[in-house]
C-alpha positions as CSV (number, residue, x, y, z in Angstrom):
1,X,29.2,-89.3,151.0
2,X,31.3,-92.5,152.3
3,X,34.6,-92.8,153.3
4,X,36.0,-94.0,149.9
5,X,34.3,-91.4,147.7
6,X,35.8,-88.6,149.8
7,X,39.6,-90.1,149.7
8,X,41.5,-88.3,146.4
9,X,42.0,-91.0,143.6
10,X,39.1,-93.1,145.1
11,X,38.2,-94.9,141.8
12,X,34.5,-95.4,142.1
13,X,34.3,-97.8,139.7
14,X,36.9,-99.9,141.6
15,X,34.6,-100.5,143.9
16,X,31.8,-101.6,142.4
17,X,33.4,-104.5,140.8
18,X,33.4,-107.6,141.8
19,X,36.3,-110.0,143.4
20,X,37.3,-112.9,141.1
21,X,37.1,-116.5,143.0
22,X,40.2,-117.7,141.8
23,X,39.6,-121.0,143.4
24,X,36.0,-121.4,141.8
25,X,37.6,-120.8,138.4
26,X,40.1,-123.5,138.5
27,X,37.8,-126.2,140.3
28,X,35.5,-125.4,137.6
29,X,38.2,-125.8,134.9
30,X,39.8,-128.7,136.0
31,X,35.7,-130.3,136.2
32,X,35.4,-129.2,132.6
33,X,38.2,-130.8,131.3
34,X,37.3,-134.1,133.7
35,X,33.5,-133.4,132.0
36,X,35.5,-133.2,128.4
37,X,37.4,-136.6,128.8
38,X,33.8,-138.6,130.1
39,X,32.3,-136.9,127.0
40,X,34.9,-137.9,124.5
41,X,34.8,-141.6,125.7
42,X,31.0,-141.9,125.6
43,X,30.8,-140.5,121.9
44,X,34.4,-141.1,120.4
45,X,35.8,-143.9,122.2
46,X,38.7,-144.5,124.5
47,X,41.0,-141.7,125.4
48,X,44.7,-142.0,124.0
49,X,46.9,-142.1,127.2
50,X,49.6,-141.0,125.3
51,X,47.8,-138.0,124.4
52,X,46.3,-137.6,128.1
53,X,49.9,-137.7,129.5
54,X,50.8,-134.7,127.8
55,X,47.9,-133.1,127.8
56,X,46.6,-132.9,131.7
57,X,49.7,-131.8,132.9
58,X,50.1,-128.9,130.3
59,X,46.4,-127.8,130.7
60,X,47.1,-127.6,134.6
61,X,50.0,-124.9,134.1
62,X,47.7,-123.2,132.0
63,X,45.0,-123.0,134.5
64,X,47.5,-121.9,137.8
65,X,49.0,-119.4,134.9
66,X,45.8,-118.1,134.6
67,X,44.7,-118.2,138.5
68,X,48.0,-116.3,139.6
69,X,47.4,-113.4,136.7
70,X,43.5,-113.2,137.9
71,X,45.4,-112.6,141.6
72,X,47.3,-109.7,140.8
73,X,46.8,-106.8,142.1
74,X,46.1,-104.1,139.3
């Protein structure tokens, strides 16, 4: 038996997940939403800046809201 298996309250199936990249997750996000903008201007047209103003910055707290609750500790 390991170490971990032998310690009381070892949880095995803590350790058998995986860690979460936090940083691949909102690289990726952020490249989805740049990916969603080229998309909507090759098949709908120009993007509203209004719209864009208001939008990137609100989508970008919702991605670090969602990084910092991925890095907490359970």
């Amino acid at each position: 038996m390991s170490e971990l298996s032998r310690r009381p309250g070892a949880d095995p199936q803590r350790r058998l997940r995986h860690p979460r990249d936090v940083v691949a997750l909102v690289v990726g996000l952020v490249l989805t939403a740049v990916a969603g903008g080229a998309l909507w201007r090759a098949l709908v047209g120009p993007l509203d800046w209004s719209v864009l103003a208001t939008a990137a910055p609100l989508s970008l707290v919702v991605i670090g809201v969602v990084g910092l609750l991925l890095t907490r500790r359970s």
